[in-house]
C-alpha positions, 0 to 999 in steps of 0.5 A, spaced: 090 779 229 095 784 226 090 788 223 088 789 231 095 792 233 096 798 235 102 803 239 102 806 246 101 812 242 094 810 239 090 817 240 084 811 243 088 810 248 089 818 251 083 817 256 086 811 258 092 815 260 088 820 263 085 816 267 092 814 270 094 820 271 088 823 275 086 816 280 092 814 285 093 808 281 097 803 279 095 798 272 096 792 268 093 794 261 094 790 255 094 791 248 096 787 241 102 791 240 105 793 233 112 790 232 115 793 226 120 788 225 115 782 224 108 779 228 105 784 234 106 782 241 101 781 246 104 786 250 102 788 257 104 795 261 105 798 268 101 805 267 102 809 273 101 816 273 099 817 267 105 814 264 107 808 261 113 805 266 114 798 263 112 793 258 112 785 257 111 782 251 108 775 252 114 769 253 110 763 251 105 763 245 100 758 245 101 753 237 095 756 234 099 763 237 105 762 233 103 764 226 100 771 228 105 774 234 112 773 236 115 773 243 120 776 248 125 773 253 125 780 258 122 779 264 118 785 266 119 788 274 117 793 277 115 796 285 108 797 289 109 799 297 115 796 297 114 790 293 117 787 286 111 785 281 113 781 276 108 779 269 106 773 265 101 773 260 096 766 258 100 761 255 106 763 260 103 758 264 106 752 260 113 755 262 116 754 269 122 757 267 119 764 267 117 764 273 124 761 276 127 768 272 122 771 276 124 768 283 132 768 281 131 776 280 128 778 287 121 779 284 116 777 290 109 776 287 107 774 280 101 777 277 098 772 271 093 774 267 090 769 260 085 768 256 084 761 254 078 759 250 074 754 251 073 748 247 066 745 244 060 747 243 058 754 244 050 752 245 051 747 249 057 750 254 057 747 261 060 753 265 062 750 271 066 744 267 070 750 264 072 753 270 074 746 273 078 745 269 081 752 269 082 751 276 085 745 276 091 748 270 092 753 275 093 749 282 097 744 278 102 750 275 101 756 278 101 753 285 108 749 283 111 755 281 109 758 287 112 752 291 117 751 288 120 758 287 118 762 293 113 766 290 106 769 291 102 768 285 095 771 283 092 769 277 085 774 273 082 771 268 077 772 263 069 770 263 063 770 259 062 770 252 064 773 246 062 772 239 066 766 237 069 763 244 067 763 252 072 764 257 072 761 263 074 766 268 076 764 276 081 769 280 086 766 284 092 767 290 097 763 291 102 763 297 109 761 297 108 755 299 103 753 293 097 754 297 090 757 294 088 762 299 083 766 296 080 764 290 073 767 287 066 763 288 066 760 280 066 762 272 063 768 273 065 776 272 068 778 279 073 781 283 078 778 287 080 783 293 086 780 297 092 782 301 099 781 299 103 778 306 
């Protein structure tokens, strides 16, 4: 992986920035990010305007994350129409205290993005165990944490297949009270447009 890391200043990402800067949109994007002083972070940014506004780097590693990336402890919270939006990435999932800091710091709406692969045989997955499974981890931690701590939540995560894993996909939108109000259908790509109360 370290040989995947860049910098924000990486010449590749120029149109990204571009983009940004001439579409009225904010965006969550994510890169592997070079850390001089050890592993790379699994880093994500808030580009507005064609500038990168705020980082976070990845809180919890997963175990087979330990030896590859390192972590940081920083919250990441920044303002769309009135509302504070907070970060989290994958692994964080296993770490309720995130979410509680998050709370505590006035965020209002969590936004989760992850990755997590699939175990078994790739030539014999079942698509719809992985995204029930999925979907379980994501109703019993992200709907408690949003119970818990009076967040709205909402998760995007990755689907499909790529050389050596598949993903299970599933979008979905907790309230503060911990319920599911909207999710996507199943394990395939799709977009999940909601409205934030």
């Amino acid at each position: 992986m370290p040989e995947a890391a860049i910098g924000w200043d990486d010449y590749r990402l120029a149109p990204l920035f571009q983009w940004f800067h001439d579409n009225p949109i904010t965006g969550v994007v994510g890169i592997i990010e070079r850390n001089p002083s050890g592993n790379p972070f699994i880093f994500q940014g808030i580009i507005r305007g064609g500038e990168l506004l705020h980082v976070y780097h990845k809180t919890h590693l997963a175990p087979e994350e330990l030896s590859l990336d390192s972590a940081d402890d920083e919250l990441c919270i920044f303002s769309q129409g009135g509302i504070n939006f907070g970060l989290a990435i994958c692994a964080d999932i296993e770490g309720e205290d995130l979410f509680r800091r998050y709370s505590e710091a006035g965020t209002q709406v969590v936004l989760h993005s992850s990755a997590p692969g699939l175990d078994g045989d790739q030539t014999t997955r079942n698509w719809q165990s992985g995204y029930g499974w999925w979907n379980g981890e994501c109703k019993a931690k992200l709907g408690k944490y949003a119970r818990k701590h009076g967040l709205t939540i909402a998760a995007a995560t990755q689907s499909g297949r790529i050389v050596d894993e598949d993903f299970p996909g599933g979008g979905y939108m907790f309230d503060p009270t911990g319920a599911m109000v909207s999710q996507t259908e199943d394990w395939s790509e799709g977009m999940l447009i909601v409205s934030v109360p």
